[in-house]
C-alpha positions as CSV (number, residue, x, y, z in Angstrom):
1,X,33.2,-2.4,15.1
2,X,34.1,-0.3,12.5
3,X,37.9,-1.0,10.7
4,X,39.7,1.8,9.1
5,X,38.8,2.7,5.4
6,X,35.4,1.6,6.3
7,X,32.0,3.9,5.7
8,X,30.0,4.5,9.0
9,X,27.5,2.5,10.1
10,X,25.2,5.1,8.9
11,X,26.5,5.4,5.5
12,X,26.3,1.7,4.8
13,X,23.7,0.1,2.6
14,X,21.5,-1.6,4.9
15,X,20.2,1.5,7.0
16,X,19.4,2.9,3.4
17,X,17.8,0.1,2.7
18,X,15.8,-0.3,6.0
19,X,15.0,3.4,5.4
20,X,13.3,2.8,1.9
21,X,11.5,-0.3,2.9
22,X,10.2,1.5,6.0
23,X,9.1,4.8,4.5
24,X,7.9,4.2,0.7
25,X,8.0,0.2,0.2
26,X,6.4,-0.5,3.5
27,X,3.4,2.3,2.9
28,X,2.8,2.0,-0.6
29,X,2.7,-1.7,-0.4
30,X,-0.4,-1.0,2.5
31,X,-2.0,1.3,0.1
32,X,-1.9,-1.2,-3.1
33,X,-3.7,-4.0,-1.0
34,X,-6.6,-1.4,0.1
35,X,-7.5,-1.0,-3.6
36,X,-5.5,2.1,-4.3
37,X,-3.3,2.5,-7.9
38,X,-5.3,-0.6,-9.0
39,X,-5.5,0.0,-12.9
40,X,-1.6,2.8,-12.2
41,X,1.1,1.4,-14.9
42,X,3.5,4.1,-12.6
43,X,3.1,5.6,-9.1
44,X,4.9,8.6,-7.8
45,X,7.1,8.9,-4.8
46,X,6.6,12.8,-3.5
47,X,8.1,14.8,-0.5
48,X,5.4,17.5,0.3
49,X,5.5,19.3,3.8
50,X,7.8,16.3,5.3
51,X,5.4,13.9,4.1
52,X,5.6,11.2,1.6
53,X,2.7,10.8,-0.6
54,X,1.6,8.7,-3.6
55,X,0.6,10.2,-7.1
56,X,-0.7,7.7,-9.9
57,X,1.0,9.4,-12.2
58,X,-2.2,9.4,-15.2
59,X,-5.1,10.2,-13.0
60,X,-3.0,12.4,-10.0
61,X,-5.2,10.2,-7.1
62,X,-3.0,11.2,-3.6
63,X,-2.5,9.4,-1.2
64,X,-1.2,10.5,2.2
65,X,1.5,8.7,4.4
C-alpha cells in the first residue's frame, strides 16, 4: 500500500528496472550469445519505428528486437 509522500508504484525503481532488463538487457544479452557484437568495444541502444535495435557502434551491424 502506498504511504503518503511516497512515489507510485509506477514511478519506483524496480518497474524501471524490470523495464530495462526486459527490453535492452534481456535482448541484447540473446543477441551476444548467437555471435553478434563479438569483436564491438561499444554497442548502441536505438529507438527506430517503436523498435529497439542494436548498432555496433564501429562497423554499424543492426540488429532487430
Amino acid at each position: 500500500m502506498d504511504h503518503p509522500g511516497e512515489l507510485p508504484a509506477h514511478l519506483r525503481r524496480r518497474p524501471m528496472r524490470r523495464a530495462i532488463q526486459k527490453h535492452i538487457t534481456d535482448p541484447l544479452s540473446e543477441e551476444m550469445l548467437r555471435g553478434r557484437f563479438k569483436d564491438a568495444q561499444k554497442v548502441m541502444v536505438l529507438m527506430k519505428n517503436d523498435l529497439i535495435e542494436f548498432q555496433e557502434e564501429e562497423a554499424g551491424v543492426l540488429a532487430k528486437v
